[in-house]
C-alpha positions as CSV (number, residue, x, y, z in Angstrom):
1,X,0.9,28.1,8.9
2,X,-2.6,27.2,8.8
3,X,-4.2,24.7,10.3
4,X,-7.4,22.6,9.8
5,X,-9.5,20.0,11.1
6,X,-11.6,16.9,9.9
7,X,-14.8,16.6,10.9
8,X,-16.3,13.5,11.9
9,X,-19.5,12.4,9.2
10,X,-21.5,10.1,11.3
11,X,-20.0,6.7,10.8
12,X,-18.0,5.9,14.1
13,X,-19.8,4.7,16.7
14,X,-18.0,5.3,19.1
15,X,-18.8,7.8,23.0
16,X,-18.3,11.6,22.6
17,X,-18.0,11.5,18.9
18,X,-20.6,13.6,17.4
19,X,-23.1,11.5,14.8
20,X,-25.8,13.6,13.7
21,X,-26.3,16.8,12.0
22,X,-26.9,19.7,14.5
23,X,-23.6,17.4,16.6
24,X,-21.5,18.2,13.7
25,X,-22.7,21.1,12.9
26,X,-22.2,22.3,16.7
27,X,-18.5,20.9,16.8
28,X,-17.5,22.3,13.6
29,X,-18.4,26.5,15.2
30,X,-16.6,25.2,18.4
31,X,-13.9,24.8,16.3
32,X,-13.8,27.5,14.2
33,X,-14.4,29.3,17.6
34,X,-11.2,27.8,18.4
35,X,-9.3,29.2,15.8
36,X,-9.1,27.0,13.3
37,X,-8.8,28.2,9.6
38,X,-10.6,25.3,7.8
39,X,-13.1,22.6,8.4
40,X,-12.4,19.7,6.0
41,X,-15.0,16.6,5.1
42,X,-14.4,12.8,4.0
43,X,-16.2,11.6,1.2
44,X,-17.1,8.4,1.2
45,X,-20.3,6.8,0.7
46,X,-20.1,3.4,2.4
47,X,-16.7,2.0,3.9
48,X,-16.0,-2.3,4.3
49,X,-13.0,-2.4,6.4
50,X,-10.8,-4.6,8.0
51,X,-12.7,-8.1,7.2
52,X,-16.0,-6.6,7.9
53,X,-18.9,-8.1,6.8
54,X,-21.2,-5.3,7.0
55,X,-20.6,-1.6,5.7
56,X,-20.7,1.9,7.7
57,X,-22.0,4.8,6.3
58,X,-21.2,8.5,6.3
59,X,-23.7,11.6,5.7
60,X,-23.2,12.6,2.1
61,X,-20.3,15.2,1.9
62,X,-21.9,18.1,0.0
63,X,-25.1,18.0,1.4
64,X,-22.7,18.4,4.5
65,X,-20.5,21.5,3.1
66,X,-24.0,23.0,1.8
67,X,-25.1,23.2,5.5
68,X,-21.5,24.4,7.0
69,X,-21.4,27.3,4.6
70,X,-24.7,28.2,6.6
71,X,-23.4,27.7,9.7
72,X,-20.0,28.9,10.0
73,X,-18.1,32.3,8.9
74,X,-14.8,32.1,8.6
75,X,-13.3,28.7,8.3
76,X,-12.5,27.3,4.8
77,X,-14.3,24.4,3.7
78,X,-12.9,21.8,2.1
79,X,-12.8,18.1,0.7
80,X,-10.5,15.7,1.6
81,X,-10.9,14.2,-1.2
82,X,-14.4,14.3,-3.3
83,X,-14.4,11.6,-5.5
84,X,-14.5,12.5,-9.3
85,X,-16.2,9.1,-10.1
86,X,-19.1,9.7,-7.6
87,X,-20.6,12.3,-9.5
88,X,-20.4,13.9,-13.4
89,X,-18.2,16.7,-13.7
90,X,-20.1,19.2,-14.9
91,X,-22.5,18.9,-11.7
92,X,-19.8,18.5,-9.7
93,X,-18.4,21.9,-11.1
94,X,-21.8,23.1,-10.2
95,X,-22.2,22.3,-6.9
96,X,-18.4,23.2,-5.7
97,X,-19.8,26.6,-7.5
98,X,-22.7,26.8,-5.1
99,X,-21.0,25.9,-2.3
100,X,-18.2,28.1,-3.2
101,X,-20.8,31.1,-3.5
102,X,-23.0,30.6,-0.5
103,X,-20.3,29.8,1.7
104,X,-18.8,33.6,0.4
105,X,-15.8,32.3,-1.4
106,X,-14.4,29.8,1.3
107,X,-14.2,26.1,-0.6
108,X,-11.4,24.4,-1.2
109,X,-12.2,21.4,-4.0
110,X,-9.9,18.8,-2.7
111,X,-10.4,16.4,-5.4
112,X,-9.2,11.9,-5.9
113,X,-9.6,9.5,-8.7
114,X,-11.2,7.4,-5.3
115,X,-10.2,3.7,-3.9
116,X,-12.1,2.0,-2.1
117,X,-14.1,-0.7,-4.6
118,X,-16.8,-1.7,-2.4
119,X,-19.0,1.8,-2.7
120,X,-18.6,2.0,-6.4
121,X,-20.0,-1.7,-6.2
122,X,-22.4,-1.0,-4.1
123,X,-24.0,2.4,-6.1
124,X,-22.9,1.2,-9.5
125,X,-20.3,3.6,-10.5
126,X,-17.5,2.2,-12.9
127,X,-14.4,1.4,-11.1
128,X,-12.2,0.8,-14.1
129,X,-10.3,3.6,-16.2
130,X,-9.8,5.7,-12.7
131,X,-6.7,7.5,-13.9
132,X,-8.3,8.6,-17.5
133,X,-11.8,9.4,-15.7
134,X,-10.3,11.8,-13.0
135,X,-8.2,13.6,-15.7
136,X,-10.9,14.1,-18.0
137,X,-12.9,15.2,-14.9
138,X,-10.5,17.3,-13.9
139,X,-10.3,19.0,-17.4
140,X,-14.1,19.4,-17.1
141,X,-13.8,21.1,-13.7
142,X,-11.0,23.4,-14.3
143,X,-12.9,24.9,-17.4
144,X,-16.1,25.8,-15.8
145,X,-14.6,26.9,-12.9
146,X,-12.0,29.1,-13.9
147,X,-13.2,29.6,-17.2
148,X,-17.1,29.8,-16.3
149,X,-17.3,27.2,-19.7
150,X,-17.0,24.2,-20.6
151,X,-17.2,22.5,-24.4
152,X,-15.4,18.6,-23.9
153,X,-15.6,15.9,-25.8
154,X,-13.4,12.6,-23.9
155,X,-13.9,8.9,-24.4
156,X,-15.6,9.1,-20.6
157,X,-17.5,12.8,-20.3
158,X,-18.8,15.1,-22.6
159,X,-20.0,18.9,-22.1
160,X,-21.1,21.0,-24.7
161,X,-20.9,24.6,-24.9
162,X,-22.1,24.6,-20.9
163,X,-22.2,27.6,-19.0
164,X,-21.7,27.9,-14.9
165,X,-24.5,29.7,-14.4
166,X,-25.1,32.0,-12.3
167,X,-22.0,34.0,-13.2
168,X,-19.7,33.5,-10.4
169,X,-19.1,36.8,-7.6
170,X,-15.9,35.3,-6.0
171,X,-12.7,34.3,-7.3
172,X,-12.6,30.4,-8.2
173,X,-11.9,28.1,-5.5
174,X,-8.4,26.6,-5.6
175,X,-8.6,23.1,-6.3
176,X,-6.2,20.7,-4.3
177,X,-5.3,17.4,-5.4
178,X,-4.2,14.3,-2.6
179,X,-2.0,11.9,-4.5
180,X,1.3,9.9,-4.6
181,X,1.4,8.0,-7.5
182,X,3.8,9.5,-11.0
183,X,1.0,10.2,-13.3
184,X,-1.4,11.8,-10.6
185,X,1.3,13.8,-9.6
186,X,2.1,15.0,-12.8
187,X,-1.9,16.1,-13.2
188,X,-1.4,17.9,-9.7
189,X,1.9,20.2,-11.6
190,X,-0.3,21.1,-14.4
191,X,-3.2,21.3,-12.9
192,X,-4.2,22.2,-9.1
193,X,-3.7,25.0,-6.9
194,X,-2.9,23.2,-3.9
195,X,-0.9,19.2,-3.1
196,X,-2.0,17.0,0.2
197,X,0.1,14.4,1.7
198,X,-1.5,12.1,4.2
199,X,-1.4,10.4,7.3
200,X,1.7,11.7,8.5
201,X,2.8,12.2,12.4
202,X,5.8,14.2,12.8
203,X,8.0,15.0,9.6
204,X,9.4,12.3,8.8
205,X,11.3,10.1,5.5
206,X,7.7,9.4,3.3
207,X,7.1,13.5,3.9
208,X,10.3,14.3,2.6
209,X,10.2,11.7,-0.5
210,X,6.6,12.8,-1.2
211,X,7.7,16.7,-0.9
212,X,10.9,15.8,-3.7
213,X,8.3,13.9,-5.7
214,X,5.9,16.8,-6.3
215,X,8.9,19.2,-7.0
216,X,9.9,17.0,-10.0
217,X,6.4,16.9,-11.1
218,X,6.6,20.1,-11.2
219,X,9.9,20.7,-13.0
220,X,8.7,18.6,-15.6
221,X,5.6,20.6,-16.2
222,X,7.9,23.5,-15.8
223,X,6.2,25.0,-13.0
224,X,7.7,26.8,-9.7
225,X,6.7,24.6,-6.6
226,X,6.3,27.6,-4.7
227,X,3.1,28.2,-6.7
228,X,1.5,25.1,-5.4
229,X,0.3,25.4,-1.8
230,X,1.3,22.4,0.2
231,X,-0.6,20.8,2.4
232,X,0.0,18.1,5.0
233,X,-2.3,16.0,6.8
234,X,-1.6,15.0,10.3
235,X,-2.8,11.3,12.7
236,X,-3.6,12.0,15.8
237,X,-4.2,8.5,17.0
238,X,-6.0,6.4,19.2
239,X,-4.9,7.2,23.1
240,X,-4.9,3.2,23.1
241,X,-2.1,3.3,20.3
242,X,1.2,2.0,20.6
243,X,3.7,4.6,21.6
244,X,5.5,3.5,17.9
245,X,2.5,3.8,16.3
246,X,2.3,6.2,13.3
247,X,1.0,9.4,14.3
248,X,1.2,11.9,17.1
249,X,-0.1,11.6,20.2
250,X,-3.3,13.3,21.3
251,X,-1.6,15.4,23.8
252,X,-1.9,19.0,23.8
253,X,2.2,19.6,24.1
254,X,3.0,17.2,21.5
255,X,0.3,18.1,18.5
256,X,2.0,21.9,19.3
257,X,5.3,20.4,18.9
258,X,4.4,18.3,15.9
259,X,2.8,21.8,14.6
260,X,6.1,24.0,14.8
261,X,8.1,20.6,13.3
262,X,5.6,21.1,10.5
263,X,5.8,25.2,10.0
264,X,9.7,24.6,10.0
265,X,9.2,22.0,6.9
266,X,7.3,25.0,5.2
267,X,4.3,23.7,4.9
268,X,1.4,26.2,4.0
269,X,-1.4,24.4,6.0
270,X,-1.4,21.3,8.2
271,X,-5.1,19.3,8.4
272,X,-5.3,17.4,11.7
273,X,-7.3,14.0,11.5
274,X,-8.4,12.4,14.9
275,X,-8.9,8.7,15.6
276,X,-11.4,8.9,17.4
277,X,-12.7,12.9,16.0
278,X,-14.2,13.2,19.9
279,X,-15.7,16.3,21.8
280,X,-12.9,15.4,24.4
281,X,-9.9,15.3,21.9
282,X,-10.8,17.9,19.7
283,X,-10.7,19.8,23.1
284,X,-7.2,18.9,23.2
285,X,-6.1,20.3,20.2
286,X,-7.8,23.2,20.9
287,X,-5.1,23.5,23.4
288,X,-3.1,22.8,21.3
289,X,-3.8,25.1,19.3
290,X,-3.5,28.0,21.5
291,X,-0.1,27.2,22.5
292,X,1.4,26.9,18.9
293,X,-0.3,30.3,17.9
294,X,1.0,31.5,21.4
């Protein structure tokens, strides 16, 4: 089984968590040093949570994956998830291409319809129509990049006759879509390479409902799950967390445990989120790391 790692983007505040660019950029080769196959990126804009009456902000996710493909050399990159609504498909296509190209064929284009209301507000992107956006979107992206082409006409985005230029050198990156909801899932069986299912701690009921739902999204599209790549991501959480709290404990023994739980489920590749992502805690699942592959 794989296993990957969310970088922190500069918006918590809290000691040891790395906020600028050469920070991240220094803890993402410690931990592809580590062993870790892929390094995986929010993509937010702004965030208002929990009755806050200001907004954080996060460095801007592909300007981010533009500087990791410099940086790093074997870790996949990926997005978990970009939102379609932030930018037009057809540059989005373009971009992931770049990316995809410099980076020498490591992206993964984790893609979302999006959620969160306030950064739309705040930049002036549409929040209505989400569902029909993303799928004409998605239709947008899949053309130019697997097809290198892209002539659409939809009630949201329009291409005509547009090329992905210049022509591509790797194979396309497999797109991977994060979603629970019936219609998005049936999308996912036509569409994507790769499923995520997120914040889980150990297997548990909601992985094994969500795991049944995408199989009869994908008998319905008449489609062999074991052609979608499944991937999970994983909570560690706060070391002031309840000991019932969801997610796994940020303790070197049981993240490995939690690991094997998750290889014995059959997943493909498990994507570890830390609350807080700090130098000391990603240190422990370094560890942790180690003793799974050992």
């Amino acid at each position: 089984m794989r296993v990957g790692f969310v970088l922190p983007l500069g918006d918590n505040a809290e000691v040891d968590v790395p906020k600028t660019g050469p920070d991240i950029l220094a803890m993402a080769r410690d931990v592809e040093s580590a062993g870790f196959d892929s390094l995986w990126v929010f993509d937010h804009l702004l965030m208002v949570e929990n009755g806050a009456t200001e907004p954080v902000g996060s460095w801007e996710a592909w300007t981010l994956l533009a500087a990791l493909a410099a940086v790093t050399e074997t870790s996949r990159l990926g997005t978990i998830v970009t939102c379609t609504g932030f930018r037009p498909p057809a540059l989005l296509a373009k971009m992931a291409h770049t990316v995809h190209e410099m980076s020498g064929g490591r992206l993964i284009l984790g893609v979302g319809a999006g959620w969160h209301q306030p950064e739309y507000t705040a930049f002036g992107y549409p929040f209505d129509h989400r569902y029909s956006r993303f799928a004409e979107a998605l239709t947008v992206l899949t053309g130019l990049l697997r097809d290198g082409r892209s002539d659409f006409a939809g009630k949201f985005y329009t291409t005509v006759d547009c090329p992905l230029l210049p022509p591509a050198t790797c194979p396309p990156p497999p797109v991977l879509i994060g979603t629970r909801g019936a219609k998005m899932l049936a999308l996912t069986a036509r569409h994507a390479d790769a499923y995520n299912t997120a914040w889980h701690g150990q297997p548990g009921p909601r992985w094994v409902n969500d795991r049944a739902a995408m199989h009869a999204a994908c008998a319905d599209a008449g489609r062999d799950p074991t052609t979608l790549t499944m991937t999970v991501g994983m909570f560690v959480k706060s070391d002031d967390a309840a000991e019932d709290a969801p997610g796994v404990r940020c303790d070197a023994g049981a993240i490995a445990e939690a690991m094997h739980a998750w290889e014995g489920e059959g997943v493909d590749e498990l994507i570890l989120y830390l609350d807080p992502p700090s130098r000391a805690r990603a240190a422990v699942v370094e560890q942790a790391l180690g003793r799974y592959r050992g």
